[in-house]
C-alpha positions in Angstrom: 47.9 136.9 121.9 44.4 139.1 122.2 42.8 141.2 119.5 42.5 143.9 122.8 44.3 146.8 122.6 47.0 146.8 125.3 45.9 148.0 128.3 41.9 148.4 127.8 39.6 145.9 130.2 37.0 143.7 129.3 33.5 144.9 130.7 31.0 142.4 132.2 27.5 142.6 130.7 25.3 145.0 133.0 22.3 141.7 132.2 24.7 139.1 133.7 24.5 138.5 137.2 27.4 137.4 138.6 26.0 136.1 142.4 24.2 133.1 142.7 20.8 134.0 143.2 18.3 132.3 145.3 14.7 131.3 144.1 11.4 130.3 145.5 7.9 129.9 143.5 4.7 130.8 145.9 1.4 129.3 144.3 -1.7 130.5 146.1 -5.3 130.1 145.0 -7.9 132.9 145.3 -11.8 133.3 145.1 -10.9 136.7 142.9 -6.9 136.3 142.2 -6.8 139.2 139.8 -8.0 141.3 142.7 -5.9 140.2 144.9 -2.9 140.7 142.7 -3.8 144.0 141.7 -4.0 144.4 145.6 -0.5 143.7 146.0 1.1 145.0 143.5 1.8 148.1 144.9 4.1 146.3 147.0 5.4 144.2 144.2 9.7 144.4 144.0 12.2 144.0 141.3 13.0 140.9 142.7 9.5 139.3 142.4 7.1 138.6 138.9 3.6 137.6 139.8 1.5 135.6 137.3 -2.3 135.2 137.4 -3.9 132.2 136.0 -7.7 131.8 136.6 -8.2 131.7 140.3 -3.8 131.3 140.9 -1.2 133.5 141.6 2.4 132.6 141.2 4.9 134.6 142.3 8.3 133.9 141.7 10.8 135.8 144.3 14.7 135.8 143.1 17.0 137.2 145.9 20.5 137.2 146.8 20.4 135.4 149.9 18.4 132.8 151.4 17.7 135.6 154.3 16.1 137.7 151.5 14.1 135.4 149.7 12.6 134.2 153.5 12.1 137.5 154.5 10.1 138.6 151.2 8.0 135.5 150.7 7.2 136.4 154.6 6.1 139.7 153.6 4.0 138.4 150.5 2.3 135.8 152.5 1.0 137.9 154.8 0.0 140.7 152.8 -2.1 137.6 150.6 -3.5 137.1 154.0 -4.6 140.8 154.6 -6.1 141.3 151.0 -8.1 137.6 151.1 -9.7 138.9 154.5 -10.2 142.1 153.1 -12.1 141.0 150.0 -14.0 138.7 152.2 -15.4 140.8 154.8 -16.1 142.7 151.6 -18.2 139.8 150.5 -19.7 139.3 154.1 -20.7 142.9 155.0 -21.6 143.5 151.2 -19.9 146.7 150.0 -21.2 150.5 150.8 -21.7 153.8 148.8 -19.7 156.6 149.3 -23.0 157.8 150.6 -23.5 155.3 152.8 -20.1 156.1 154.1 -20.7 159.8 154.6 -23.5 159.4 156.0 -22.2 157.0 158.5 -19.4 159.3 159.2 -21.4 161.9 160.0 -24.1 160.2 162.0 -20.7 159.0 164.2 -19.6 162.6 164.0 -22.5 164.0 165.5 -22.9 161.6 168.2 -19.8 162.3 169.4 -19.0 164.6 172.2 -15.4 166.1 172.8 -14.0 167.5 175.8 -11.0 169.6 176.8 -9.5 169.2 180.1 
């Protein structure tokens, strides 16, 4: 015999997932990896957590099907890519002032000539 009132339902904990989940740990190693992190955590979902440990990221990605977890370590791969090219034609080209930049912008700017047809 239950202690339940007759009639009332048992709720599941909202915490308690009830689908197997799948998981899949991405380790990556980085000349800056707190920048790069920071870089992508824009992007960063409710499925992933992202750890930095001197010049390592780990990002664990938890998602309901083997489809999603593929597709989203796809996606955070490539963005790594993008954000380690980024820093290091950073590096390579050494960085610019925003004066620099304006004045590059309107050097092009003044050079150019548009027409109307």
């Amino acid at each position: 015999m239950s202690d339940d009132p007759k009639g009332s339902e048992t709720t599941a904990d909202p915490t308690e997932r009830s689908e197997p989940t799948r998981t899949a740990t991405v380790h990556t190693t980085h000349a800056d990896a707190g920048v790069v992190a920071a870089a992508l955590a824009p992007d960063d979902t409710e499925s992933m957590s992202v750890a930095v440990d001197g010049d390592t990221i780990e990002a664990r990605i938890e998602r309901p099907t083997t489809g999603g977890v593929r597709s989203t370590v796809d996606d955070y791969i490539v963005n790594l890519r993008v954000a380690d090219r980024v820093i290091e034609s950073t590096e390579t080209n050494g960085e610019t002032t925003n004066e620099e930049t304006t004045n590059a912008t309107n050097t092009n700017a003044n050079d150019t000539t548009y027409t109307n047809t």
